[in-house]
C-alpha positions, 0 to 999 in steps of 0.5 A: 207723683205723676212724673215720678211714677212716669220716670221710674216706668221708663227706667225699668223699660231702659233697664229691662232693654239693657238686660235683653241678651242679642243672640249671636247668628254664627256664619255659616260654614262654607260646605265643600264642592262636590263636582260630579260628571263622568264621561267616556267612549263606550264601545266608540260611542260618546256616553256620559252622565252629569250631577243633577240631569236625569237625577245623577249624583254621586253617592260615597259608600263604604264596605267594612270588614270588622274583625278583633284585634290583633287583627286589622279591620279592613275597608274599601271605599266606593263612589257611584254616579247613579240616579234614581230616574235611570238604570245606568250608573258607575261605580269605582271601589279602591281597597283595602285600607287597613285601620283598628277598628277598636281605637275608631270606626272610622280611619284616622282622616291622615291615614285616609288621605294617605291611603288614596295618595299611595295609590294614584296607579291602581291595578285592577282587582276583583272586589277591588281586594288590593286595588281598584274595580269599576262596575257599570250597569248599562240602561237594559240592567246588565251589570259589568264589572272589570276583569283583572286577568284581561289580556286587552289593554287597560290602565287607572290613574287618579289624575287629582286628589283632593283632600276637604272637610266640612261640617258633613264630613271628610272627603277626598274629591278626585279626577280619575282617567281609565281605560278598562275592558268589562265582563258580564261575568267574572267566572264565565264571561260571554261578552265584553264592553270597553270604556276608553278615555273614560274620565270620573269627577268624584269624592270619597267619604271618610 
C-alpha cells in the first residue's frame, strides 16, 4: 500500500506537469530607426544640432483643420529638432494634404506617402499652406520664419523619403537640403538670417 500510494503521488505530479501550459514570449518587433541631426552655415557660421546631445530630439506633430463633408479636412505635417535644456530648434511644416476626416482621423498610410512623394521641390509657403515653411528659433529666443516673397536666392528639396512602420506608428523618414533666407516678422520684417547648405534628418508621423 506504501508503494501504491508513492505511485499514484508521482503519477499526479507527471500529470499535473503535463497539464502546465509553457507561455509563449513573441519576438520582439523590430522598431524603426529614427536618425536626427541638422546641420548648416547660419550667417557663414558652421551651426548644428544632433539626437541626444544637449537633449536634442526630433518631435513630429501634427496640425489638423476638421471641417464637414463635403468639404475636405486639411493637415500640415511638422518636424522640429528641439530640446528641452536649450532654446534653439528647427521646425520644418509641408501641407496641405487633404483627406476625409469622416472615413478616418488620420490619412490613409497610401495617401501619406503619396503626398510627401508628390512634393520632393516644395515652394516656400506661409504657414506652409501648399508648401513648405522652416521656422528657427535661435538661442536668445527670436523666432524666424521663412519668407515666401524674398527676392534672395533659396531653394527646398527632399533628397531621401522613407516610408517604415512600427508598432508606434507610421513614419516617413527624410533627408531634406535647403538653402532659405529668414524674417523676424512676416508683415514688417527688420532683419534677416539665412540658412545655407543646411541639411535636416528627420521623420514625419502619420
Amino acid at each position: 500500500m506504501k508503494y501504491l500510494t508513492g505511485f499514484t503521488i508521482a503519477l499526479t505530479v507527471i500529470l499535473f506537469t503535463s497539464c502546465v501550459e509553457h507561455e509563449v514570449i513573441p519576438a520582439p518587433e523590430p522598431k524603426v530607426d529614427l536618425p536626427v541631426s541638422f546641420s548648416a552655415n547660419l550667417q557663414g557660421a558652421p551651426y548644428e544640432l544632433i539626437k541626444d546631445v544637449d537633449g536634442y530630439f526630433c518631435d513630429a506633430t501634427q496640425a489638423k483643420e476638421i471641417l464637414p463633408t463635403p468639404q475636405p479636412s486639411k493637415i500640415i505635417y511638422y518636424s522640429s529638432i528641439k530640446s528641452d535644456q536649450k532654446l534653439d530648434f528647427v521646425k520644418i511644416g509641408l501641407g496641405k494634404l487633404n483627406f476625409n476626416a469622416d472615413a478616418n482621423i488620420d490619412p490613409a498610410l497610401d495617401a501619406f506617402t503619396a503626398f510627401f512623394n508628390n512634393n520632393t521641390n516644395p515652394d516656400f509657403k506661409a504657414n506652409a499652406d501648399g508648401g513648405v515653411e522652416i521656422i528657427y528659433r535661435d538661442s536668445q529666443g527670436g523666432v524666424w520664419i521663412s519668407d515666401e516673397n524674398s527676392t534672395l536666392p533659396q531653394d527646398f528639396t527632399f533628397t531621401s523619403l522613407v516610408q517604415e512602420s512600427d508598432e508606434n506608428g507610421d513614419y516617413m523618414k527624410f533627408t531634406a537640403n535647403f538653402n532659405v533666407s529668414l524674417v523676424d516678422d512676416l508683415i514688417t520684417p527688420t532683419d534677416t538670417i539665412v540658412f545655407e547648405n543646411a541639411l535636416f534628418e528627420g521623420y514625419f508621423k502619420r
